[in-house]
C-alpha positions in Angstrom: 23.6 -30.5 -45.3 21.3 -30.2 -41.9 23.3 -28.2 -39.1 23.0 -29.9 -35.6 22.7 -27.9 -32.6 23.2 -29.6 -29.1 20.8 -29.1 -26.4 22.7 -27.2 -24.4 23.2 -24.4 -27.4 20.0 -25.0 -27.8 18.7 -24.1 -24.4 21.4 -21.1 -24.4 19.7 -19.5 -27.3 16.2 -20.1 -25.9 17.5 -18.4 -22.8 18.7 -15.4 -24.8 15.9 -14.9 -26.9 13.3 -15.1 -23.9 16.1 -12.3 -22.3 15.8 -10.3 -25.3 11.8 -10.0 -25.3 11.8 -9.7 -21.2 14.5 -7.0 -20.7 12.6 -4.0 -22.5 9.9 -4.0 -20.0 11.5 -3.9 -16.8 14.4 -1.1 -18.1 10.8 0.6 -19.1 9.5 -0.3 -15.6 13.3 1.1 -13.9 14.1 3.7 -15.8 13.5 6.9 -14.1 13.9 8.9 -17.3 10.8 7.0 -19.0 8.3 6.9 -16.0 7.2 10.6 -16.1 6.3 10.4 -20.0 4.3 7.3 -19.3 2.8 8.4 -16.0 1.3 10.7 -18.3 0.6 8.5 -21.5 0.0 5.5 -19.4 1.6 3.6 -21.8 1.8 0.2 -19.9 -1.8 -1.1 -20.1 -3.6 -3.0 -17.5 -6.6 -5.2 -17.5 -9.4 -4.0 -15.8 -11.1 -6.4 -13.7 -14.1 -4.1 -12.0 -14.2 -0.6 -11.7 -16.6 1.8 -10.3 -17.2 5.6 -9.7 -16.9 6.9 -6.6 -20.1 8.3 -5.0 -19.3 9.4 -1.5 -16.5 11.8 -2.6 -17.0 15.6 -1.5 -15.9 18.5 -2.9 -14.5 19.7 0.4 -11.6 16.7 0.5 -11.0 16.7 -3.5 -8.6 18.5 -6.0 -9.1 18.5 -9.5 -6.2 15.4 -10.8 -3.3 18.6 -12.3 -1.1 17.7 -14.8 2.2 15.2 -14.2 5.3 17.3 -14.8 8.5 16.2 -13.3 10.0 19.1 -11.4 13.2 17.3 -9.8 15.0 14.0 -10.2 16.8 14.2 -7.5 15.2 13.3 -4.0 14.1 15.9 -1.7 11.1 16.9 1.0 9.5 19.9 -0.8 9.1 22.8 1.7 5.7 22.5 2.3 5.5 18.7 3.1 6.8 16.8 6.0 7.7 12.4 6.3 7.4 10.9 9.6 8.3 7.3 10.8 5.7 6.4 13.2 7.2 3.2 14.9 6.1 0.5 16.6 9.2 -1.6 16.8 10.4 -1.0 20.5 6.8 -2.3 21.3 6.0 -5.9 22.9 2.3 -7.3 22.2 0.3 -4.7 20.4 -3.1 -5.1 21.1 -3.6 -3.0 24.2 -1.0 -0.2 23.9 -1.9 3.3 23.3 -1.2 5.2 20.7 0.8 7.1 22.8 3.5 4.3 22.9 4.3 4.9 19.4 7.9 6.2 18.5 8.1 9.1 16.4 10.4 10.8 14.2 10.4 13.8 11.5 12.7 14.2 8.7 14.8 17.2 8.8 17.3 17.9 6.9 18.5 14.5 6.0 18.3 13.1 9.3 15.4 11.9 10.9 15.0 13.8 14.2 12.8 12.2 17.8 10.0 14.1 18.4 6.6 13.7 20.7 3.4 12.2 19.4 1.8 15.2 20.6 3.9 17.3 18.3 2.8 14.9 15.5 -0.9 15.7 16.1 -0.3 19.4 16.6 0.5 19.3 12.3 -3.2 18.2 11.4 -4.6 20.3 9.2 -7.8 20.7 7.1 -5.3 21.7 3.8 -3.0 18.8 4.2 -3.4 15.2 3.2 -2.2 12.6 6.0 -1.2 10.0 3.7 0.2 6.7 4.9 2.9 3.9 3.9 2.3 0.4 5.9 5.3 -2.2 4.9 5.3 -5.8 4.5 7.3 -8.4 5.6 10.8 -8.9 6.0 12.0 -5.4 6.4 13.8 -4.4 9.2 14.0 -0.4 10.7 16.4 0.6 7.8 14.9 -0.5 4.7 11.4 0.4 5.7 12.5 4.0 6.4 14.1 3.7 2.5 11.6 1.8 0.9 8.7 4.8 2.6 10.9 7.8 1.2 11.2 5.9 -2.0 7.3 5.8 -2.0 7.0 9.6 -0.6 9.4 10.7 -3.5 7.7 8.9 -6.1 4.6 9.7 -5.5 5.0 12.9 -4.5 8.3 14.7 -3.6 9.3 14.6 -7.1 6.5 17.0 -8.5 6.1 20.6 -7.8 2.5 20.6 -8.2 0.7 18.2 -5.6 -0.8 19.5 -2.4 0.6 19.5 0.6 1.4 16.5 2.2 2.0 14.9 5.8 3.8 11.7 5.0 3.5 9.1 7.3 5.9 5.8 7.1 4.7 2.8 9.6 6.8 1.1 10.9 6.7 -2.2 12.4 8.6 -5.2 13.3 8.2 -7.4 10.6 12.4 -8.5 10.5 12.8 -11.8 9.0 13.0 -14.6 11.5 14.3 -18.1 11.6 12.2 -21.0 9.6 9.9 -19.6 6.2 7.1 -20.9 7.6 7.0 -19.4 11.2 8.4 -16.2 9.7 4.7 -15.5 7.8 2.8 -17.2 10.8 4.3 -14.9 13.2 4.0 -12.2 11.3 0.7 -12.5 10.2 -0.4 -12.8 14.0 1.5 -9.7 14.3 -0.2 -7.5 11.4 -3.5 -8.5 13.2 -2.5 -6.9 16.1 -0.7 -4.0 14.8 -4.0 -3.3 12.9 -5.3 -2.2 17.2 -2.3 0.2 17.1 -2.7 2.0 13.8 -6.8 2.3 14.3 -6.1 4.2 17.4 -3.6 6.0 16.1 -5.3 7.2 12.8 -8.4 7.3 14.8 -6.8 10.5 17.2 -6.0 12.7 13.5 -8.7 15.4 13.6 -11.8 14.1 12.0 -11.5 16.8 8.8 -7.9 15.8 7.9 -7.9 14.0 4.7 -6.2 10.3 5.2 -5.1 8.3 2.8 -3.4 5.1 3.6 -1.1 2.7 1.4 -0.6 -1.3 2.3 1.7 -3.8 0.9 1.5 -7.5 1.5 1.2 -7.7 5.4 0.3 -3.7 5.4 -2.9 -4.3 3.5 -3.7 -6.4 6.1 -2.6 -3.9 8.8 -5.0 -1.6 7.0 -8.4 -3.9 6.6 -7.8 -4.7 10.3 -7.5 -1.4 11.0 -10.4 0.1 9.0 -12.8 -2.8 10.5 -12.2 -1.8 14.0 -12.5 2.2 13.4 -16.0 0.8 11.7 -16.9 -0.3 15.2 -16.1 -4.0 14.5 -13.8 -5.7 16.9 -11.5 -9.0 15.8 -10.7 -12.0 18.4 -13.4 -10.7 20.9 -11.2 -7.5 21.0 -12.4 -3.7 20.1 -11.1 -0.5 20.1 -12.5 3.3 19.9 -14.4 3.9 16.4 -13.6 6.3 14.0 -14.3 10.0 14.3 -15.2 10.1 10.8 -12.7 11.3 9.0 -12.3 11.4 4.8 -10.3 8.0 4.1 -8.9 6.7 0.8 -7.2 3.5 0.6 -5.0 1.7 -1.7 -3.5 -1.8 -1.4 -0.9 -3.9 -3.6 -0.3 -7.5 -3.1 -2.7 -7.4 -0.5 -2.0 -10.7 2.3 -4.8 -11.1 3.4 -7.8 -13.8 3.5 -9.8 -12.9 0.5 -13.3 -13.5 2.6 -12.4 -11.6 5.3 -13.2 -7.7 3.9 -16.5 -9.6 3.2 -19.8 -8.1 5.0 -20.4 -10.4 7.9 -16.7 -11.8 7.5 -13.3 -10.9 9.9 -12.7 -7.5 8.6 -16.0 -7.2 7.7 -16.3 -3.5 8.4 -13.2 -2.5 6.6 -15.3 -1.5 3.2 -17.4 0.8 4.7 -14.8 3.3 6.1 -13.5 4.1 2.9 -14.6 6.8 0.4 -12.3 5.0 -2.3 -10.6 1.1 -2.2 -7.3 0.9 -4.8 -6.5 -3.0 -5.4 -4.4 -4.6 -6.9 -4.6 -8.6 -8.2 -1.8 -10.4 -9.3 -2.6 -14.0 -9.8 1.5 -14.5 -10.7 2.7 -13.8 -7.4 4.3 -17.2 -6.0 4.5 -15.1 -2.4 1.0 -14.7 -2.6 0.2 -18.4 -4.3 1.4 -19.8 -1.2 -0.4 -17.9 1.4 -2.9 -21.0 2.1 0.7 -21.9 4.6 -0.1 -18.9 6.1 -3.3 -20.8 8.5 -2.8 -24.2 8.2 -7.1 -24.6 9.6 -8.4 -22.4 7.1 -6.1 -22.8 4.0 -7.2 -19.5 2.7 -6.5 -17.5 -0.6 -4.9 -13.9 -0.7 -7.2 -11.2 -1.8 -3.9 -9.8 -4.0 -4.3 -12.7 -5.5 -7.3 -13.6 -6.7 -9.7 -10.6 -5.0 -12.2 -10.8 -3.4 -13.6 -14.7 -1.9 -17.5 -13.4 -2.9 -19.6 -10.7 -4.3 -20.0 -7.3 -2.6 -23.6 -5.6 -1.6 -23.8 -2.5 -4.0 -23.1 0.4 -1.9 -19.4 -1.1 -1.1 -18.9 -2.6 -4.7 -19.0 1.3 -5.9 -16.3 1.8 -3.9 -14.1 -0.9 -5.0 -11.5 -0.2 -8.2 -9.7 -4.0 -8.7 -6.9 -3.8 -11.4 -4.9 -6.9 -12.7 -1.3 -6.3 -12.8 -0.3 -9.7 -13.7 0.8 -8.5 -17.3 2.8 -5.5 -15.4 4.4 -6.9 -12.1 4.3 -10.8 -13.7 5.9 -13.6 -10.8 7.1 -11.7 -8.4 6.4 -10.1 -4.7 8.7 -6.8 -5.2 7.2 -3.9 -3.9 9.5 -1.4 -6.2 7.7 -2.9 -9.7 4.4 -1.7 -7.6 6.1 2.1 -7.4 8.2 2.4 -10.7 4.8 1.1 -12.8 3.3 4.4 -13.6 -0.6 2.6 -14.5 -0.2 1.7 -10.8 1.6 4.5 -9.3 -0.6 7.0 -11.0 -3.9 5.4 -9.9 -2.7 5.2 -6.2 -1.6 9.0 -5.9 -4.6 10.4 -7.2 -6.4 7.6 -4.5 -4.3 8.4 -1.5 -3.5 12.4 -2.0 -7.2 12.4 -2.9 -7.5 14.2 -6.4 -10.5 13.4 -8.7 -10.6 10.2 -9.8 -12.9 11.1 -12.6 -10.4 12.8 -14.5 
């Protein structure tokens, strides 16, 4: 006797099987309990696609990598750190505003308190690492000061043991307009010339304060711009005050931005070169980044997130260059959080951006 199953059982049981063997991995990737064991086991493998030491590291800037113990579970500013939102939000066009203009707050005591630039700059320190979070798309005033205390706890608030740490959310205004398609235009022209603001910002920190900077999606491209016009390169005939030269580490996930562009010669063509350290991540799964040739209708570009970089790199910015493919970890989506809960992403971008040893 041969047992029939309809289609649509059928399809139901292909549905829960596929469930079964996809659940696992993203309660391993939520679960707050697991990721400290596995930020130290790194049990979630990912495929290397080049990596290199780092040569231009000094001694001065770098802590040996300490161990990964979770002190508290709960979130919290340890005592000797301090988050800022530096905002650009009340701003109209970006390209020729001091850094001045910027808005700034500091979190105290659960409430996030107006304060002067100045008294921003007045905190740089040699000890301290100035490390940055630069947002993508789509987040309004709210959800990026969230999302950047998310990153600040995850990265660092939760352990007792990292250095001291100026944390530094950026925020811009990236809230969703009407129509998909003018939504990432206009954005992307924005990022561009948000990239003016945050080079002149980051280019008044003292030039011995460590700096390392984090971008997702549009806030890679916020940092590329960025670090090509500290280099001394300028973008749409425009230019701004180089760098001071101060220590810089950089990591970016689901980078939007034109793969060609951090090339030598190329848009952001300086961008490499101010770097002691580049973080990236590929994830040829992401169907935000897949369609990012509707992002400049002339050019039809790819995303470096998504396939890295458009051409090879001369040797002395290759070195610098770490590229991991987290298509078996993050898989088809554009969700920042399964960037931070990973722990073989999260660890590699602390010890980048709150510059430890990346030997160890």
């Amino acid at each position: 006797m041969k047992l029939r199953i309809s289609s649509t059982l059928s399809n139901l049981l292909v549905s829960l099987l596929a469930a079964a063997l996809w659940l696992p991995a993203v309660a391993k990737a939520h679960d707050l309990s697991l990721l400290d064991a596995e930020f130290a086991q790194l049990a979630i493998e990912e495929t290397p696609v080049s990596t290199s030491a780092v040569t231009t590291t000094t001694a001065k800037h770098t802590q040996p990598c300490p161990e990964l113990k979770t002190c508290c579970q709960n979130f919290r500013v340890r005592a000797q750190d301090q988050v800022w939102v530096i905002s650009s939000r009340h701003l109209g066009c970006a390209t020729n505003t001091s850094a001045n203009s910027l808005q700034a707050f500091l979190y105290e005591k659960g409430m996030w308190q107006p304060k002067p630039i100045a008294e921003f700059y007045a905190t740089d320190s040699v000890d301290v690492v100035t490390t940055f979070y630069i947002h993508g798309n789509r987040i309004d005033a709210g959800l990026a000061r969230a999302d950047g205390l998310a990153v600040y706890f995850q990265l660092v608030g939760k352990f007792e043991h990292q250095r001291a740490v100026r944390f530094v959310i950026y925020s811009w205004p990236s809230d969703q307009i009407k129509g998909p398609l003018k939504d990432v235009r206009a954005k992307a022209y924005r990022a561009d010339e948000e990239a003016f603001l945050v080079s002149r910002f980051v280019g008044r920190i003292q030039k011995d304060v460590p700096i390392g900077l984090i971008g997702y999606s549009y806030g890679a491209r916020i940092i590329l711009g960025s670090m090509h016009l500290l280099g001394g390169g300028s973008f749409g005939g425009r230019a701004t005050e180089p760098s001071p030269g101060q220590p810089i580490r950089v990591a970016l996930w689901a980078a939007a931005e034109h793969n060609c562009w951090p090339l030598p010669g190329h848009a952001h063509g300086q961008a490499l070169g101010m770097a002691d350290h580049w973080f990236i991540t590929i994830n040829g799964c992401d169907p935000a980044l897949q369609r990012y040739a509707m992002v400049d209708k002339c050019e039809s570009p790819t995303a470096l997130g998504y396939a890295g970089f458009g051409g090879g790199l001369p040797t002395h910015l290759a070195e610098r260059v770490e590229l991991i493919n987290v298509s078996n970890i993050v898989g088809g989506s554009h969700d920042m959080r399964l960037y931070l809960y990973a722990p073989s992403i999260a660890q590699p971008t602390a010890k980048t951006v709150l510059w430890y040893d990346l030997k160890e």
